[in-house]
SEZA-811868 format. One record per residue (C-alpha): residue number from 1; residue in one letter; y, z, x. Coordinates in nm, 2 decimals. Last residue first. Layout:
{num NUM; residu A; c2 Y; c3 Z; c1 X}
...
END
This chain:
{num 155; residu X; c2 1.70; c3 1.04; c1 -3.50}
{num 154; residu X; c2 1.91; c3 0.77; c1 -3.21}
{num 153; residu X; c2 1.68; c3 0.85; c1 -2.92}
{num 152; residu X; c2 1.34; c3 0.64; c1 -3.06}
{num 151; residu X; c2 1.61; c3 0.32; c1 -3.14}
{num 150; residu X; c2 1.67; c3 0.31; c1 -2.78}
{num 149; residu X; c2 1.32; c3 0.30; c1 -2.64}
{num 148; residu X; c2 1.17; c3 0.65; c1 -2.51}
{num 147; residu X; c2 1.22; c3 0.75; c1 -2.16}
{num 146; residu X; c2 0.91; c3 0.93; c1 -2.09}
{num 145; residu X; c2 0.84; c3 1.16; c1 -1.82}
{num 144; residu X; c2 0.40; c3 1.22; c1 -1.78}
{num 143; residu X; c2 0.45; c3 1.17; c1 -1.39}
{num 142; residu X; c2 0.19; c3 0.88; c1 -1.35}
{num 141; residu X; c2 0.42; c3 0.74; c1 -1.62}
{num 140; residu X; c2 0.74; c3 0.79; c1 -1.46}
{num 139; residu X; c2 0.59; c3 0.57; c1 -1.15}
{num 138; residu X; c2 0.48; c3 0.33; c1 -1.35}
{num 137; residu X; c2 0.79; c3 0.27; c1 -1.54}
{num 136; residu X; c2 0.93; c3 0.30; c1 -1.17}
{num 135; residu X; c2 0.69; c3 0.00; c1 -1.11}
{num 134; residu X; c2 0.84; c3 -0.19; c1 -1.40}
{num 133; residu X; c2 1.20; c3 -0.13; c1 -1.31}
{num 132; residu X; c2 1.15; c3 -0.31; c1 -0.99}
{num 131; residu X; c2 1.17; c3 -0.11; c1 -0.65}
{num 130; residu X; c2 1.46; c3 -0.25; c1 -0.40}
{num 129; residu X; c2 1.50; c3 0.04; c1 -0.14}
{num 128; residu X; c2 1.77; c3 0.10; c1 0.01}
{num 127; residu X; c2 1.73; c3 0.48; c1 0.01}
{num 126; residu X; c2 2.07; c3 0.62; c1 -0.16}
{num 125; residu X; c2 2.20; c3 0.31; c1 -0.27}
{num 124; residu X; c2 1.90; c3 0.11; c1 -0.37}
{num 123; residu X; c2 1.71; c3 0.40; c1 -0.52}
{num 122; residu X; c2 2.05; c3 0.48; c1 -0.73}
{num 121; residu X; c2 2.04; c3 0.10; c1 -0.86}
{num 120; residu X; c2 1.67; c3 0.16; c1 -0.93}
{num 119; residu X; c2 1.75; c3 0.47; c1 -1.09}
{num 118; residu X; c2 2.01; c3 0.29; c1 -1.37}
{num 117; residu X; c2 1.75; c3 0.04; c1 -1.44}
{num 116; residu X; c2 1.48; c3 0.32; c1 -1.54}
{num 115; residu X; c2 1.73; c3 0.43; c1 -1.84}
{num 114; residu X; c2 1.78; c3 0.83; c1 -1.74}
{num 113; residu X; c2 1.62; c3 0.99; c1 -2.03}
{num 112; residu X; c2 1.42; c3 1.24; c1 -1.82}
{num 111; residu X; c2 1.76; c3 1.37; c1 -1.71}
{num 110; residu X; c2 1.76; c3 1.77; c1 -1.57}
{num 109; residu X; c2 1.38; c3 1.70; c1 -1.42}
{num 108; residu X; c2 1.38; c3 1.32; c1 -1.36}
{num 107; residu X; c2 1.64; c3 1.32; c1 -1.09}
{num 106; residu X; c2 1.45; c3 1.60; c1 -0.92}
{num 105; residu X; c2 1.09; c3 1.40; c1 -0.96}
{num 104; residu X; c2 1.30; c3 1.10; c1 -0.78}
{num 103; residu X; c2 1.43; c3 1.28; c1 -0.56}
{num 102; residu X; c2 1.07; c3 1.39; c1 -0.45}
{num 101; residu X; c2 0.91; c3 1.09; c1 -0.48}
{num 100; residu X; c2 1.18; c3 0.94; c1 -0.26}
{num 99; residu X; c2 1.16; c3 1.23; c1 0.01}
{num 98; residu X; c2 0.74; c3 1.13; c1 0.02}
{num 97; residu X; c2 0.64; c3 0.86; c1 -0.21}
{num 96; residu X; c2 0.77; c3 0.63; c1 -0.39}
{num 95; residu X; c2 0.75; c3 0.29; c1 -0.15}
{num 94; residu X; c2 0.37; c3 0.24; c1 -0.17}
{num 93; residu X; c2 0.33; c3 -0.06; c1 0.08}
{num 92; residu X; c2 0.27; c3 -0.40; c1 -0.06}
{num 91; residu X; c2 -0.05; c3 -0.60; c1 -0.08}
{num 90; residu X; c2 -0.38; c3 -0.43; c1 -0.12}
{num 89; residu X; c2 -0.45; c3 -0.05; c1 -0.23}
{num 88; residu X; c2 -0.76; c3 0.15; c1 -0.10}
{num 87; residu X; c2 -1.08; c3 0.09; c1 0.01}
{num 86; residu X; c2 -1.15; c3 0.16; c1 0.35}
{num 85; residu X; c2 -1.16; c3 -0.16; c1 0.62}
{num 84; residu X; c2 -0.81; c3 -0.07; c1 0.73}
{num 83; residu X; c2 -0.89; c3 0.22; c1 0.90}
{num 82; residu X; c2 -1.13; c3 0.07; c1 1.13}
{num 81; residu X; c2 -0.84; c3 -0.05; c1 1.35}
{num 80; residu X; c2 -0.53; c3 -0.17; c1 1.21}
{num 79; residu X; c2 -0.44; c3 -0.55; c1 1.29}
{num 78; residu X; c2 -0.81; c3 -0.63; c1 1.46}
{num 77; residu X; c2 -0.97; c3 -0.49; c1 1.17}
{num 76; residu X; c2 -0.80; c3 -0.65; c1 0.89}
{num 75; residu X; c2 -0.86; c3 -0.97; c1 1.09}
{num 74; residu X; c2 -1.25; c3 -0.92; c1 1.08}
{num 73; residu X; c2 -1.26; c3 -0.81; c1 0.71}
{num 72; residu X; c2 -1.05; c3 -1.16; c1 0.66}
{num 71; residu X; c2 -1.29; c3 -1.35; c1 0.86}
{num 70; residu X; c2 -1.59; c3 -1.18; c1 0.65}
{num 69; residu X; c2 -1.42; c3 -1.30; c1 0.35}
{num 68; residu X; c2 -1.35; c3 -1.64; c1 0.41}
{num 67; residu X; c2 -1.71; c3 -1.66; c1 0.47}
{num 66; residu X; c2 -1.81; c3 -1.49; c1 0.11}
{num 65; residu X; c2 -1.97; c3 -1.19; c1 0.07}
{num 64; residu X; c2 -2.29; c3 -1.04; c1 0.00}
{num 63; residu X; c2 -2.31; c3 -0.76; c1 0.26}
{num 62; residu X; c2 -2.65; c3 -0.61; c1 0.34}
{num 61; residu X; c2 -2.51; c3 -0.56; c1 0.70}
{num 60; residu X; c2 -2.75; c3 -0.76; c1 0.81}
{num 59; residu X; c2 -2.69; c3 -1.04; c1 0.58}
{num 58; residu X; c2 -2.32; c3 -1.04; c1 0.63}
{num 57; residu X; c2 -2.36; c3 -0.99; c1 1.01}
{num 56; residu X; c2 -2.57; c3 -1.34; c1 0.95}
{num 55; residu X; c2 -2.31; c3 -1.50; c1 0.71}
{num 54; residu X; c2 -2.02; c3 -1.43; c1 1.02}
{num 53; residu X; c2 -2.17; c3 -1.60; c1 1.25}
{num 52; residu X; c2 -2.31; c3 -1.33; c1 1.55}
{num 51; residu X; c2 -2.14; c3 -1.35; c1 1.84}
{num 50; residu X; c2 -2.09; c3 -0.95; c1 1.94}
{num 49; residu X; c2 -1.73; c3 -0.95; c1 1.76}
{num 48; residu X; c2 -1.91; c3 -1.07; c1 1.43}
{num 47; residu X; c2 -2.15; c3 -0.82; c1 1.45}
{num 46; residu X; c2 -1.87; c3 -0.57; c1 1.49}
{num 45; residu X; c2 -1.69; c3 -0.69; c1 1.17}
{num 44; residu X; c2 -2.02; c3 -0.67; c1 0.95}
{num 43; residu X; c2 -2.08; c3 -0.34; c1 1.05}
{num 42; residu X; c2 -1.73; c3 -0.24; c1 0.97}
{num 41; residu X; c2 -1.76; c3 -0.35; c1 0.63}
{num 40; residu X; c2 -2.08; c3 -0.19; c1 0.59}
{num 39; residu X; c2 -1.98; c3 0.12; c1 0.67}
{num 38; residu X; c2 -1.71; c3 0.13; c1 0.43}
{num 37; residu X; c2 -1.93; c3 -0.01; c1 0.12}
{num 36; residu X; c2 -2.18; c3 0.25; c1 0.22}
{num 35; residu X; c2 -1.88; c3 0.49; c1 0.23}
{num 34; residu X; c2 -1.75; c3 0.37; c1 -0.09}
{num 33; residu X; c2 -2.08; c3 0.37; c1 -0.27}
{num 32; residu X; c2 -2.23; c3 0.04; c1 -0.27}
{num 31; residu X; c2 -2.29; c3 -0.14; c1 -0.64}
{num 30; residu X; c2 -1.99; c3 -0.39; c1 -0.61}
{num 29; residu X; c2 -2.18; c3 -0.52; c1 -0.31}
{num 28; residu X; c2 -2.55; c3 -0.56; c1 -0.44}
{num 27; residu X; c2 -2.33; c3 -0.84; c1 -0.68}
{num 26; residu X; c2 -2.29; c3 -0.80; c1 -1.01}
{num 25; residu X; c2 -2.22; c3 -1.11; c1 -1.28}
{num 24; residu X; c2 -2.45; c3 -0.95; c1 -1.51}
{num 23; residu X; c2 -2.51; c3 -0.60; c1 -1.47}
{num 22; residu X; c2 -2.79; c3 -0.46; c1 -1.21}
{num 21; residu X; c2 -2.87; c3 -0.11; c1 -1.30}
{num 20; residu X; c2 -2.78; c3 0.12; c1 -1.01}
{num 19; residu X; c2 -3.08; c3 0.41; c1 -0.95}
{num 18; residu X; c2 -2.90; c3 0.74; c1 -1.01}
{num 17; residu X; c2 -3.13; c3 0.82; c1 -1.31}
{num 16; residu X; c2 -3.45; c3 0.91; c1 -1.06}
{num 15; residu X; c2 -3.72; c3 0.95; c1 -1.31}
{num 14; residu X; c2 -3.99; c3 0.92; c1 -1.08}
{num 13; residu X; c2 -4.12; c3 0.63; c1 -1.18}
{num 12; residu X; c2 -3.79; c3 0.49; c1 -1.07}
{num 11; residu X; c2 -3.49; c3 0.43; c1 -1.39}
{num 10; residu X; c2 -3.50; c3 0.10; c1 -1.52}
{num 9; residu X; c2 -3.38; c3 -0.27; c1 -1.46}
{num 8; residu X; c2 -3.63; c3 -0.31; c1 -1.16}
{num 7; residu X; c2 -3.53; c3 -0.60; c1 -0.94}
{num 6; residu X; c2 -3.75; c3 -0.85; c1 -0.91}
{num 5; residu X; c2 -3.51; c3 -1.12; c1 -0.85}
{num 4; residu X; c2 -3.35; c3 -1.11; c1 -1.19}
{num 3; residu X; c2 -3.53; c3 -0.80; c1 -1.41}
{num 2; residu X; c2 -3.83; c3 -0.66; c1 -1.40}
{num 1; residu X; c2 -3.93; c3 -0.39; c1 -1.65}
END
């Protein structure tokens, strides 16, 4: 069956089930493995640093992104290499990890009721680090230790 642009809807002829079924709303982009999406991203940059506008190395690449986009993939490279064209987690730095994970797991062991304000004051004076009370919430989550409400503790 042909869908929007010609694109077959349906597995090949073949029977090959790992062909991506266009959805609504999805763009050839959120369809590319990581790597694909990886490589891509840093074809697109490279293009860009040989002269090429930034909707052409798009094209070539097989990219459908926007022109703010491309310059933003370009100035993600220049700041940390190739590296930073990956997938992975935007805007602020993971803070709980490493010797703060690792007091934090030990605070959590003898204490898992410890009230989550009361460790962000401790992360502040030990590491001085300010973390709010939602991402240690997070944090504890991730870790399967719960702090049940107050009226939970009083049975």
């Amino acid at each position: 069956m042909l869908g929007k642009c010609g694109q077959i809807n349906s597995p090949t002829a073949a029977g090959d089930s790992n062909v991506a079924t266009p959805l609504i709303g999805e763009s050839r982009t959120m369809r590319m493995k990581a790597t694909d999406l990886y490589t891509a991203r840093v074809r697109v940059v490279e293009a860009m640093e040989q002269g090429l506008s930034w909707h052409e190395a798009a094209k070539r690449a097989g990219l459908e992104i926007s022109q703010s986009t491309a310059y933003r993939l370009r100035q993600r490279m220049r700041q940390g290499g190739e590296q930073a064209l990956r997938e992975g987690r935007h805007g602020h730095p993971i803070k709980l990890r490493g010797e703060v994970r690792h007091w934090l797991e030990q605070t959590w062991k003898p204490a898992p009721h410890t009230p989550s304000h009361e460790i962000q004051t401790q992360l502040a004076q030990r590491f001085s680090l300010q973390v709010s009370v939602s991402q240690i919430n997070r944090v504890r989550a991730s870790a399967r230790v719960s702090n049940p409400p107050p009226s939970a503790k009083k049975s």
